[in-house]
C-alpha positions in Angstrom: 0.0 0.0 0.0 1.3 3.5 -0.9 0.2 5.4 1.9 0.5 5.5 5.8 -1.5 4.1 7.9 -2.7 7.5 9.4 -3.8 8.6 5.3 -5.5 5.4 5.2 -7.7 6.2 8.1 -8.5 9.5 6.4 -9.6 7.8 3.6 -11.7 5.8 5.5 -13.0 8.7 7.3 -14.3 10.6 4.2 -15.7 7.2 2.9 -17.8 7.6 6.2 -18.8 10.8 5.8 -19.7 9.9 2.0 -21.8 6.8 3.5 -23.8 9.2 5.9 -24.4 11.9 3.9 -25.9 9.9 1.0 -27.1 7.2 2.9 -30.8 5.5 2.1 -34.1 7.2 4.0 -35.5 4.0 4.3 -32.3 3.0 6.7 -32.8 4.3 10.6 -29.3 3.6 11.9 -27.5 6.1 13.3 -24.7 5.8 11.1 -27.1 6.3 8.4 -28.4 9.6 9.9 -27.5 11.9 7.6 -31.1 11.0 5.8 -33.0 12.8 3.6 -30.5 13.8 0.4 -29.9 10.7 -0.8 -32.5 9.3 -3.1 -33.8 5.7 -3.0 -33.1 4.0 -6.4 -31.8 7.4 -8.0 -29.8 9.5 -9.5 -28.2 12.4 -7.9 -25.6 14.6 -9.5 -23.9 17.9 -7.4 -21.0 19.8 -9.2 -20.8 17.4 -11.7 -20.6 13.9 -9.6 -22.8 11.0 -10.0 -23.7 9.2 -7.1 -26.1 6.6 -7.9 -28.1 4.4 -4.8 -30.2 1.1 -4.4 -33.3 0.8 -1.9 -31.8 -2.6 -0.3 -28.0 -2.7 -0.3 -25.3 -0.3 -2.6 -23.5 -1.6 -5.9 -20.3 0.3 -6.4 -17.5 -0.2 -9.1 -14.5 -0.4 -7.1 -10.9 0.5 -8.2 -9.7 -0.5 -4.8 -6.1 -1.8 -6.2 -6.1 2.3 -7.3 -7.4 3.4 -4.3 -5.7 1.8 -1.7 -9.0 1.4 0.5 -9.3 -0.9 2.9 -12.4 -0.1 3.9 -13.5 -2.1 -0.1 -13.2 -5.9 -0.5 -12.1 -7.2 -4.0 -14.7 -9.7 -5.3 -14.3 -12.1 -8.3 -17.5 -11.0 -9.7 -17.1 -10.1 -13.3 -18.5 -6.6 -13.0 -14.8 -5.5 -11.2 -15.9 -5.1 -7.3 -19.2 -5.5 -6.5 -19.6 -5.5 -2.4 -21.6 -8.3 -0.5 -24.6 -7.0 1.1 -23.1 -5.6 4.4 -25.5 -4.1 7.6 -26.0 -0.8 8.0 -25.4 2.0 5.5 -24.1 1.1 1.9 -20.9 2.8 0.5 -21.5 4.7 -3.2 -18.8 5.6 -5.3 -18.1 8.9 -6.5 -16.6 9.6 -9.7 -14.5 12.5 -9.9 -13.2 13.5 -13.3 -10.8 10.6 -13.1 -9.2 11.5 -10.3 -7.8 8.4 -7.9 -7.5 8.9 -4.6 -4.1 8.1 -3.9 -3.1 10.8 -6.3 -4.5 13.3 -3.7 -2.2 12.9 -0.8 -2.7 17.1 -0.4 -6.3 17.3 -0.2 -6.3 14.4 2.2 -4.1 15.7 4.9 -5.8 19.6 4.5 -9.1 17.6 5.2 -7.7 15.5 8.0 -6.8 19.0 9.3 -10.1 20.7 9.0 -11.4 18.0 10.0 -9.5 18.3 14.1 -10.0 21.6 13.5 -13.6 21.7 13.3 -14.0 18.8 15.7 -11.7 20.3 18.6 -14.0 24.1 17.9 -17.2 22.1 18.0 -17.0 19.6 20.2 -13.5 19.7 22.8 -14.9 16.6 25.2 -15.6 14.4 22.4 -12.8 11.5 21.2 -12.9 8.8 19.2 -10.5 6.2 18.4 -8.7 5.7 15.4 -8.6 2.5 13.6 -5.0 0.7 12.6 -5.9 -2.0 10.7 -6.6 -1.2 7.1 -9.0 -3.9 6.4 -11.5 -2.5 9.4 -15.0 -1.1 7.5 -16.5 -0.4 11.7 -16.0 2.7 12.7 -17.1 4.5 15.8 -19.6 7.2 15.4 -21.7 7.1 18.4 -20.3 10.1 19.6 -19.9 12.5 16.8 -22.4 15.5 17.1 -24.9 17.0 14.3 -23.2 20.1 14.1 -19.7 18.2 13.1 -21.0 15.7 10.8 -22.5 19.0 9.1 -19.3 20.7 9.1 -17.1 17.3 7.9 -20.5 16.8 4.7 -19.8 20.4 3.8 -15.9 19.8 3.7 -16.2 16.3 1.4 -18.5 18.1 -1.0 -16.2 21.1 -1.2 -13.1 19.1 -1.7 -15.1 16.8 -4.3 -16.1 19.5 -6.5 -12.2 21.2 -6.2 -11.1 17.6 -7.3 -13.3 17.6 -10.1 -12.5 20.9 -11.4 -9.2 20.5 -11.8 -9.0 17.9 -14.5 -5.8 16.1 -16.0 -6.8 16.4 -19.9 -4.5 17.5 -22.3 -4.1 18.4 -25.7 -1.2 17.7 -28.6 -1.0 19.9 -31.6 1.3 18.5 -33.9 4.0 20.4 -35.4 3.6 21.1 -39.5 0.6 18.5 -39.7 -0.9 21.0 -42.7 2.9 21.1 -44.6 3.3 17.3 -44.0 -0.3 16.0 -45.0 0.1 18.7 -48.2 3.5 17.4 -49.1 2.3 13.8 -49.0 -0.4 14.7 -50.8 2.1 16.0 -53.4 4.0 12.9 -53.7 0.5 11.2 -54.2 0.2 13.6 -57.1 3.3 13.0 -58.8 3.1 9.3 -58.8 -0.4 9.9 -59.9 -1.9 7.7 -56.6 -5.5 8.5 -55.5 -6.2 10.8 -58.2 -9.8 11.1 -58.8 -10.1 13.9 -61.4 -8.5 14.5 -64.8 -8.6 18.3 -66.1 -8.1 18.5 -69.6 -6.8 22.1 -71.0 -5.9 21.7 -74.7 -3.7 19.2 -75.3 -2.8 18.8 -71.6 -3.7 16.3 -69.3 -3.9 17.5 -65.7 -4.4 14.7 -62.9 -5.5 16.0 -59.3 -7.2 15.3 -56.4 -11.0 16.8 -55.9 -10.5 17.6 -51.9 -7.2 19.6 -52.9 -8.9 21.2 -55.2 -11.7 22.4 -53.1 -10.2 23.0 -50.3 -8.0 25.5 -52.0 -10.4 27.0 -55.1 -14.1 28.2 -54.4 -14.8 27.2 -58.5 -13.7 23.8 -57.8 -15.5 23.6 -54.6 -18.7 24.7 -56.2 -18.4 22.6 -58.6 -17.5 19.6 -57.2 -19.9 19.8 -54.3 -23.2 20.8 -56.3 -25.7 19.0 -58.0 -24.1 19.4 -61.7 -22.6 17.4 -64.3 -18.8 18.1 -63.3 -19.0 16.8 -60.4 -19.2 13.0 -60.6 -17.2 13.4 -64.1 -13.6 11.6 -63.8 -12.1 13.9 -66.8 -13.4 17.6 -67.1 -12.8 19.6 -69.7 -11.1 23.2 -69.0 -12.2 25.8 -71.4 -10.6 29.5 -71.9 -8.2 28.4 -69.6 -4.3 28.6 -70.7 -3.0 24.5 -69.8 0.1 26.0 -68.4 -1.4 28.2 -66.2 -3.9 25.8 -65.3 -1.0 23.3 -64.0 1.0 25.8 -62.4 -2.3 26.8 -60.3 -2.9 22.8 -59.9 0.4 22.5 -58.5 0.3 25.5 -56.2 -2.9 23.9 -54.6 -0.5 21.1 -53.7 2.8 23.2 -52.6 2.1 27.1 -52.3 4.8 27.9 -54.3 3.9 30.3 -57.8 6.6 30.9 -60.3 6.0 35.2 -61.6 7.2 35.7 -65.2 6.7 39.1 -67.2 5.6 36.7 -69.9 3.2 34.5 -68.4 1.6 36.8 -65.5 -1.3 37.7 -67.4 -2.4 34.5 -68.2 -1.6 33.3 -64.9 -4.2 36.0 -63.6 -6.7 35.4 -65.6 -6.7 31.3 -64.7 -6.5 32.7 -61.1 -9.4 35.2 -61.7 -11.7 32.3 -62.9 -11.0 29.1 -60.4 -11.3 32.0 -58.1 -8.0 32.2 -55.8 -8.1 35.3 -54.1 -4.2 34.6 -52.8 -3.3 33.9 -56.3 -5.1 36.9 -57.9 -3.4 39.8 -55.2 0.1 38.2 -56.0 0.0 38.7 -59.5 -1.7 42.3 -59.2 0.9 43.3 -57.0 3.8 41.8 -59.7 2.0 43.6 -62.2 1.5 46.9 -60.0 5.4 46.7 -60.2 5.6 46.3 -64.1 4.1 49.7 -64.8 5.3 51.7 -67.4 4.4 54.3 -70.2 4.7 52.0 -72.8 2.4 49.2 -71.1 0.3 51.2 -68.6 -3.2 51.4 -71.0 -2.9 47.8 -71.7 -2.8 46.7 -68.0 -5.7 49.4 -67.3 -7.5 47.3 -70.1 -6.6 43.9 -69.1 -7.5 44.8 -65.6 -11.1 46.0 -66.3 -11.7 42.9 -68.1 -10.7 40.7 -65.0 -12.3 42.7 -62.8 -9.3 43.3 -60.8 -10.7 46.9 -59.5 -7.4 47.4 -57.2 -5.1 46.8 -60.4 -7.1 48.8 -62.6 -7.3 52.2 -60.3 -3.2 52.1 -60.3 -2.9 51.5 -63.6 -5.3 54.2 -64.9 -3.6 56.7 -62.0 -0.3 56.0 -63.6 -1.7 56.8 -67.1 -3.5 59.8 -65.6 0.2 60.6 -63.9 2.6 59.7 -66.9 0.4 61.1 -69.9 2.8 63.0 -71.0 4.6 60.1 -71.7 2.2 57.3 -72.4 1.1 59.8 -75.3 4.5 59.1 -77.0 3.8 55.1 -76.5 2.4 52.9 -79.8 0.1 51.5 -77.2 -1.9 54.8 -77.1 -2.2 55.3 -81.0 -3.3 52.1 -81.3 -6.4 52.4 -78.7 -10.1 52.3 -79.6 -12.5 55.0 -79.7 -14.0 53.8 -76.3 -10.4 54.1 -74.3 -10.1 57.2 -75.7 -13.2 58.8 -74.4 -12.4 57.3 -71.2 -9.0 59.4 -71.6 -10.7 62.5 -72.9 -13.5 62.5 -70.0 -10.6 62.4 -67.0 -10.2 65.4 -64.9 -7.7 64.2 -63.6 -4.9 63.8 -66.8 -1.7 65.7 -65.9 -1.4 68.0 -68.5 0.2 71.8 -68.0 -2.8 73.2 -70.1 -5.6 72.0 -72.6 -4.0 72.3 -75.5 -1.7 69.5 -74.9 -4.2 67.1 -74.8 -6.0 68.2 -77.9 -2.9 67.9 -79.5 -2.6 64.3 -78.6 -6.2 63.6 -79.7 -5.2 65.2 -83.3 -1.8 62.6 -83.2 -4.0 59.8 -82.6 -6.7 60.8 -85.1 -4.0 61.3 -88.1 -2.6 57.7 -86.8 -5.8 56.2 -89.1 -7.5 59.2 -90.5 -9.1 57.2 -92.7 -11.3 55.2 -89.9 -11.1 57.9 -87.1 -12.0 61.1 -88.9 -15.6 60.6 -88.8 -15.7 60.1 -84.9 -14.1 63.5 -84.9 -17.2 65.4 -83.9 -17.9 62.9 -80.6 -14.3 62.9 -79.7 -14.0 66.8 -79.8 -16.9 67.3 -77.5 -14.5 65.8 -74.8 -12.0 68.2 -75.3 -12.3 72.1 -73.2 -12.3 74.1 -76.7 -13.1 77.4 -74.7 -9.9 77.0 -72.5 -7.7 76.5 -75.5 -6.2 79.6 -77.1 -7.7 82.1 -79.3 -5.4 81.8 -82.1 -5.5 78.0 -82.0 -9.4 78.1 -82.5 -9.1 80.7 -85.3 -6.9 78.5 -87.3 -9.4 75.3 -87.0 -11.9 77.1 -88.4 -10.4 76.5 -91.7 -8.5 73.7 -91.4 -10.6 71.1 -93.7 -11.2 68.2 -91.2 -12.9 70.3 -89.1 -15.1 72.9 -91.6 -16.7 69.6 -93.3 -18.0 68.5 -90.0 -21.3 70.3 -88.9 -20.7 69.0 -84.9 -17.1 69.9 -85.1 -18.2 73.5 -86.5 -20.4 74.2 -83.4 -18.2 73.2 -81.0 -15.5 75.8 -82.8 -18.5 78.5 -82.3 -18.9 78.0 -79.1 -15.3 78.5 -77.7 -15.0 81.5 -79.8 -18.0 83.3 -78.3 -16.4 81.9 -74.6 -13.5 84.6 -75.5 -15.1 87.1 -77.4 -18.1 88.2 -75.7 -16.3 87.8 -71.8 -19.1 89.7 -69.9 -21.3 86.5 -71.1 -19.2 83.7 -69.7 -21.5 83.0 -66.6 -24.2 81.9 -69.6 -21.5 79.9 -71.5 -20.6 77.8 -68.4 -20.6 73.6 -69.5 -18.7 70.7 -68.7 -16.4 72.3 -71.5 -15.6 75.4 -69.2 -14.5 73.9 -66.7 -10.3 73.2 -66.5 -9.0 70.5 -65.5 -7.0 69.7 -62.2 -3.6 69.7 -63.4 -4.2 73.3 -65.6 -5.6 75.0 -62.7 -2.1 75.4 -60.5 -1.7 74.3 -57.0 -2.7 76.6 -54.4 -0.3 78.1 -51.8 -0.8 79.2 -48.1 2.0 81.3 -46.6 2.4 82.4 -43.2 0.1 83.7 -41.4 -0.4 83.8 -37.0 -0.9 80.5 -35.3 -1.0 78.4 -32.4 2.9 79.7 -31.8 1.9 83.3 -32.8 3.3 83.1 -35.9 4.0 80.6 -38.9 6.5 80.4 -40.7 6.0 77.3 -42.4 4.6 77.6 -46.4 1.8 74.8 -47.5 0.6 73.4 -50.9 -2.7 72.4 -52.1 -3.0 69.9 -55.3 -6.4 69.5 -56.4 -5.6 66.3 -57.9 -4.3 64.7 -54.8 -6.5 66.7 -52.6 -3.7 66.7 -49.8 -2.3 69.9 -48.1 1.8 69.8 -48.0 4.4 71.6 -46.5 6.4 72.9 -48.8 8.9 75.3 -47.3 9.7 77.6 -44.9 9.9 81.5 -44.8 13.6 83.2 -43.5 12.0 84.1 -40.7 8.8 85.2 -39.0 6.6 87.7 -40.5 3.0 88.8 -39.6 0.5 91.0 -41.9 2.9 90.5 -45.0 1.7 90.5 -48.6 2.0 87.8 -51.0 2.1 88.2 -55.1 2.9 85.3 -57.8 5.1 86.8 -60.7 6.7 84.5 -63.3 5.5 81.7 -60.9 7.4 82.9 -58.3 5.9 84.1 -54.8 6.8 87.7 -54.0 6.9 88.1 -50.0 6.5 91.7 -49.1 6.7 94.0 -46.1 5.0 92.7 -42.7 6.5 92.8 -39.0 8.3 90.4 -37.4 6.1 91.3 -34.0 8.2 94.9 -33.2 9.4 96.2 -36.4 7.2 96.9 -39.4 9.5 96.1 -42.7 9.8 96.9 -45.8 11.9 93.9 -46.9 11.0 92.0 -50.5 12.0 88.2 -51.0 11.3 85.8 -53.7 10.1 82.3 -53.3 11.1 79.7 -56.6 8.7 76.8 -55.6 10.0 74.9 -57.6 14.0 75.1 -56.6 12.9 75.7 -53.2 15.9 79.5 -52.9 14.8 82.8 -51.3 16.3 85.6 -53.3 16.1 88.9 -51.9 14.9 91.8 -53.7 15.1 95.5 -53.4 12.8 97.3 -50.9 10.2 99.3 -50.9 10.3 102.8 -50.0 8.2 102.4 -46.9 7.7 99.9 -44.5 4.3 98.4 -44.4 2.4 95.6 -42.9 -1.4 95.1 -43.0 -0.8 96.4 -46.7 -2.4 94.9 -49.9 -0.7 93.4 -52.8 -2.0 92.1 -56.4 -0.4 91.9 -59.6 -2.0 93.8 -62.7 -1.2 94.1 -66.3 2.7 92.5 -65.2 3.4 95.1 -62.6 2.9 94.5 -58.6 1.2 96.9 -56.3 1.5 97.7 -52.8 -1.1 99.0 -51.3 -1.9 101.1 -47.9 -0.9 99.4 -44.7 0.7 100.7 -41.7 4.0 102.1 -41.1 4.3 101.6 -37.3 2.7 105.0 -36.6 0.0 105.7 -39.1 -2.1 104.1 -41.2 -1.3 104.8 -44.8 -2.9 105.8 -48.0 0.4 105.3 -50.2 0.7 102.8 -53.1 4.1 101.7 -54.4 4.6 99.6 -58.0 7.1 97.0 -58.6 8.2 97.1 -62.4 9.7 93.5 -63.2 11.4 94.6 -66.2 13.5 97.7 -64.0 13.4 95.8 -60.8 12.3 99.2 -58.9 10.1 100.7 -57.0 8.4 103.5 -58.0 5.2 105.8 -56.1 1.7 106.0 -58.3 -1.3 107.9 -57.2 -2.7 107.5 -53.4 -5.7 105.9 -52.0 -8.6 108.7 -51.1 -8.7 106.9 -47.4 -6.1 105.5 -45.4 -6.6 101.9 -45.4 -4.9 98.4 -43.4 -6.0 95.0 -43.4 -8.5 96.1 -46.8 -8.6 93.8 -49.3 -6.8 94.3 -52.6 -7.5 92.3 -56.2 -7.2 93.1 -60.0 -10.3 92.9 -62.2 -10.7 94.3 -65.4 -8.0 95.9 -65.9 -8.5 98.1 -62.5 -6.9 97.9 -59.2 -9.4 97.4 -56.1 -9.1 98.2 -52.5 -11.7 96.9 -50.3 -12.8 97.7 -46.8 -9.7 98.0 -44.1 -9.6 99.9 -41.0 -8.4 103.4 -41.3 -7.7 103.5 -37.3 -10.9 104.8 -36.5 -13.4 101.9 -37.8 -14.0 99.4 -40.2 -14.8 100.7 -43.7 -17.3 99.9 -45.7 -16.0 101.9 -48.7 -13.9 100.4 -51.9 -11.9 102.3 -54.8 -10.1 101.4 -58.0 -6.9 103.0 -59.3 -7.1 102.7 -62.8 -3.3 102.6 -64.1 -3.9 104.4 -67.5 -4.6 107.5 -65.7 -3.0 107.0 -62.4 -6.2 107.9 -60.8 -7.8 106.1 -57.9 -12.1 106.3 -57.6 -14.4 105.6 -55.1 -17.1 102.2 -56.5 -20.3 101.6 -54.6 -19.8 100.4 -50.9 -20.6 97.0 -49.6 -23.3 96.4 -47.1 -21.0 96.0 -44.1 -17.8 96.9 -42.5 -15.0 94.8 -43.3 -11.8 94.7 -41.9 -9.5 91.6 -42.6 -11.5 90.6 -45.1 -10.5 88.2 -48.0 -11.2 89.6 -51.8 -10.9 87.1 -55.3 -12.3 87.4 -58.4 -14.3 85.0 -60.9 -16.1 85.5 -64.3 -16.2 89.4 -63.8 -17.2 89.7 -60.6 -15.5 90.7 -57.2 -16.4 88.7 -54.3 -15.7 90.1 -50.4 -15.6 87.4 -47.8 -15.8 87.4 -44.1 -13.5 89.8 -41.9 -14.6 91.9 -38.5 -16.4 94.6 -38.6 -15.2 96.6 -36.0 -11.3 97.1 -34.3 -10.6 94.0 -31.5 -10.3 96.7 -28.9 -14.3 97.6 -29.5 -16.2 94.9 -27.4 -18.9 94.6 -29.7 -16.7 93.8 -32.7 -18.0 90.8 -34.7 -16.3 88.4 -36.9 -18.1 87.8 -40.3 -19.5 85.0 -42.5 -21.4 87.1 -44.6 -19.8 87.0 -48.6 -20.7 89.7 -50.8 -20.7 89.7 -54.5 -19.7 93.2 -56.6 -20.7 93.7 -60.6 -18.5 96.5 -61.9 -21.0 96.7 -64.6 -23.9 97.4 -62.8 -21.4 99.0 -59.8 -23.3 97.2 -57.2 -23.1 94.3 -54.7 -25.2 91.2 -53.9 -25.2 89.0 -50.8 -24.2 85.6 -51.7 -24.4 82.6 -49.8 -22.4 82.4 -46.4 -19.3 80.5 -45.2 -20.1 78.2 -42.5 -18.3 79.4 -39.7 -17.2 83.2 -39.6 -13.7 83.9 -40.7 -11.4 87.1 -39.9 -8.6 87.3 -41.7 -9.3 84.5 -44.2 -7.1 84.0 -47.3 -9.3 83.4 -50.6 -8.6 82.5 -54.0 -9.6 81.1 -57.0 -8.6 77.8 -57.7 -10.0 76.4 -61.2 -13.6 77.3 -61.5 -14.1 77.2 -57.6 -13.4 80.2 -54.9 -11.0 78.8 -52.0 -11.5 80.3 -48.3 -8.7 79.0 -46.0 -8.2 79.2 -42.4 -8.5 82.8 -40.6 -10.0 82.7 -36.9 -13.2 82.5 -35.9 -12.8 84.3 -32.2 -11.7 81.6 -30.2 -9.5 79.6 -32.3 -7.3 79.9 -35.5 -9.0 77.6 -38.0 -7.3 74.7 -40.4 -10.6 74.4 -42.0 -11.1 75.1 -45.9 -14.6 75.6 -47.8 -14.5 76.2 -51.7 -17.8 78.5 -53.0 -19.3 76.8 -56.2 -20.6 79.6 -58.4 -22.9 77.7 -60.3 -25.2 76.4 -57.5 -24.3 78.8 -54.3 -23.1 77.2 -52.6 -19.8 76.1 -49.5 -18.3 73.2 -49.5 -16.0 71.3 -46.7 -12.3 70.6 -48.6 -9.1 68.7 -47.2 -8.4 71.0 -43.9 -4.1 73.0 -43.7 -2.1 71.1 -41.6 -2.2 73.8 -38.9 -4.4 76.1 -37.6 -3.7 79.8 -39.4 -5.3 83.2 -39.8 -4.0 86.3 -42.3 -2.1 83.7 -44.3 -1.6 84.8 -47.9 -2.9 82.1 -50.1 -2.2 82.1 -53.9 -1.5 80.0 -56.9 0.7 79.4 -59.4 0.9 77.4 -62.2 3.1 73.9 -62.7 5.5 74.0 -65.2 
């Protein structure tokens, strides 16, 4: 026996307890007292145990050579141990999750503990003797009282259900079982054992097995699980499929390994597209992602739309959109049909410098088969923006013979010419036709301007066909209430303070090589001044001098790189608005230390002569001015000085007709903006950042004439009010 003598008693003991607790109503011995829970003939089960009962005597299964129990006589009766009918109470065996006694040595001895414990607490006086010899079932109980044999039930249970719970079970993963069970699979394959299916592809005979197949294709799957012919055919017939493809993706259902050849990617795709392997498809998308060129770009865009690839074909048709320049020089362009090249035609988002460039690639392509392509002239020319391209250019269509024969082609001519003769009308002409496209419109530019850290520095670049905001560069250092002007795509940074000097310092931006240049200065400082660029020359406008505001205007002449004085302003004016329209210089609103000013003149530069126009409906100081299809627009400022309490900021946007020499409320911004930067970008008028009263806003809204209406765009990087925002063209 593998236990003392003392553990075997406990044993015992418990055993006891077991006996009284589930003991048989219909018994009235005292060892059988603890009546009433046990059920005659039944079933009982408590935290997962079974005990089971008879009405006349017990029946328990024993495992006594496991055990180690005395207290349970080994029979030779074939159903293990079955006890003899004994007096008194009889014995039921408890299974607990497998758990043998004499693998609980613990649990014994803390119970044999308790078990003092609660006996010396309960009842001090009371002894009993303890039993020596193992094969002794008698035990003396007479003595025990209620409240311990309580106590000792409660203890058994408890330990019971601990024993239960903490099960022995385990679990074995194997290491590589998929890899192994594939790769003997594969072996099957090549000595062409268990094969089930034959796939014929041409002259090719492909043997495979049908769970490999379905297991790793959805076509297979479906078609070997359904209710059709295929699946209970041993040879199946493979059409549109290219056999080497086919076996490639047969033996990549085996191994997961996939050869990627320039030569053989396409067909590989298209197998992979129809058997349906998702893994398979994004591999070869991805090689061919890589393959991209301007010589094969617009027949992976088509090869991709035909597979339904949609990831493959957005990169592709971005790269063509991206490289047009130089897919246009490619044989794969000229040799496209008329359906690609509307597809072309249509895009906004082609980068081209200007129109013209891709109306002459339309003309290369027509004259590549004149013969065919001429009469689809008319529908192709529709595509192109004819009012955008230049004057000259449409006068010398008019007579070139391809077009005059063509009535369609004729119109389309009329109507760009009447886009640039008759300007005043353009609002009427507007069409898809009018509108430029992304890459001919410039990028926009944000410079400066007070932030977060009182004062930016930092220069950002809006391209409308990324829609992203980047920084691009950084000014020399800081400058508030500048001016900003684009000559010769250049940005022209004048005046400003650095926050206790007002300058009069002139630097040059090249966006393009990223240099500052300095220039020569004006002849007096100035910051809150104006600045726009009219007829070639650049004006300053008004400002403040650090101790008055001004009414001064200074002109930059490119071609003399000077400065020179012209005619002064009737009023005094800083933080005004300033613009070119028409060939006439505009000053709107400002402060002119007093209040905000509702008034606006034009300096005409012919006569050096400034005049007052008709005023807007409210004050305006740090407002934002642009202009679009002959007309001025004034957009949100304050309309009183921050040191007046009742000064309030502005999202009202006025409209000004300097035929009619009044203004029209338009519809509002969103939020009210002081100091707002605005310009026209395309067809669209940009409002960007400025502050609303309590914070200096990131946020950008672009004004649709057509339907009038703001609309939410990509917001700066940071936070900035009194930025100067312009654009200039890409080279």
């Amino acid at each position: 026996m593998s236990v003392s003598g003392k553990k075997e008693f406990d044993v015992k003991q418990i055993l006891r307890l077991r006996w009284r607790w589930f003991s048989h109503s219909n018994q009235g011995s005292a060892g059988g007292g603890g009546g009433g829970v046990g059920c005659v003939g039944g079933y009982i089960q408590q935290d997962g145990l079974d005990h089971r009962g008879t009405p006349v005597q017990g029946r328990l299964k024993s495992h006594s050579r496991e055990r180690g129990v005395g207290g349970l006589r080994k029979t030779n009766s074939p159903v293990h141990s079955i006890l003899s009918p004994t007096p008194g109470p009889t014995p039921v065996y408890v299974r607990a999750g497998h758990q043998l006694w004499h693998h609980q040595p613990s649990t014994i001895q803390g119970l044999q503990e308790n078990d003092q414990s609660s006996k010396s607490s309960s009842s001090p006086s009371t002894t009993r003797k303890e039993e020596k010899n193992p094969n002794q079932e008698d035990v003396e109980n007479s003595s025990v009282e209620p409240a311990e044999v309580e106590t000792r039930e409660r203890l058994v249970l408890s330990t019971f259900a601990r024993m239960n719970t903490n099960s022995s079970d385990e679990f074995f993963q194997a290491a590589n079982h998929a890899e192994q069970t594939f790769r003997k699979m594969e072996t099957y394959l090549q000595h062409k054992q268990l094969c089930d299916v034959l796939l014929i592809a041409g002259e090719h005979k492909i043997p495979a097995h049908r769970l490999v197949l379905s297991a790793v294709s959805d076509y297979f799957a479906a078609m070997f699980t359904s209710d059709v012919r295929e699946a209970k055919q041993e040879e199946i017939k493979m059409e549109g499929v290219d056999p080497e493809a086919l076996k490639s993706l047969v033996q990549f259902a085996y191994t997961g390994v996939l050869e990627l050849k320039e030569e053989t990617i396409e067909s590989l795709l298209a197998a992979a597209c129809l058997l349906q392997l998702p893994q398979v498809i994004q591999v070869c998308c991805s090689f061919l992602m890589k393959q991209l060129h301007p010589s094969n770009c617009l027949g992976i865009r088509s090869f991709a739309d035909a597979q339904g690839c949609v990831d493959l074909l957005n990169v592709a048709h971005n790269y063509t959109m991206e490289h047009f320049l130089e897919v246009i020089q490619n044989q794969e362009f000229l040799l496209l049909p008329t359906a690609e090249i509307i597809k072309l035609l249509s895009s906004d988002d082609i980068n081209v410098p200007d129109e013209e460039t891709i109306f002459q690639a339309l003309m290369m392509w027509v004259r590549n088969d004149v013969q065919h392509r001429q009469q689809d002239l008319g529908v192709l020319l529709a595509y192109i923006r004819l009012p955008l391209l230049p004057p000259q250019l449409l006068a010398d269509l008019e007579n070139n013979k391809m077009f005059s024969d063509d009535l369609e082609c004729q119109k389309l001519l009329m109507e760009a010419m009447k886009y640039h003769l008759l300007p005043e009308r353009r609002p009427m002409f507007q069409s898809p036709r009018t509108k430029p496209r992304k890459s001919t419109v410039g990028a926009l530019y944000a410079v400066g301007g007070m932030d977060a850290t009182k004062g930016s520095t930092t220069i950002e670049k809006y391209d409308l066909r990324t829609n992203t905001w980047v920084q691009v560069g950084v000014m020399n250092g800081r400058r508030l209430q500048f001016g900003v002007a684009v000559i010769d795509n250049k940005l022209y940074v004048v005046g400003g303070r650095d926050g206790l000097k007002t300058s009069n310092m002139v630097e040059c931006y090249n966006p393009f090589t990223k240099v500052w240049s300095t220039m020569p200065p004006m002849s007096t400082h100035r910051h809150g001044l104006g600045i726009a660029v009219l007829e070639g020359p650049m004006y300053a406008v008004g400002g403040h001098d650090g101790w008055s505001y001004l009414n001064t205007v200074e002109r930059w002449d490119p071609q003399a790189r000077q400065w020179n004085y012209v005619a002064s302003m009737s009023t005094p004016r800083s933080t005004m608005g300033v613009t070119a329209l028409n060939g006439k210089l505009f000053a709107v609103g400002g402060r002119d230390g007093s209040s905000c000013l509702r008034s606006m003149e034009c300096f005409d530069p012919h006569t050096n002569k400034w005049s007052m126009c008709a005023p807007m409906a409210k004050r305006r100081g740090g407002v934002g001015v642009a202009t679009h299809n002959n007309f001025l627009y004034a957009v949100g400022g304050h309309d009183a000085p921050a040191s007046n309490h009742c000064s309030r900021l502005s999202d009202c946007v006025e409209r000004y007709d300097p035929k009619t020499d009044t203004w029209t409320t338009v519809s509002s911004l969103s939020v009210p903006r002081d100091a707002v930067g605005v310009c026209l970008l395309g067809d669209r008028l940009y409002a960007v950042g400025g502050y609303d009263g309590q914070s200096y806003l990131n946020t950008v809204e672009s004004y649709d004439v057509q339907n009038n209406e703001w609309t939410e765009e990509v917001p700066l990087n940071i936070g900035r009010a009194g930025a100067c925002v312009v654009v200039v063209k890409l080279p």
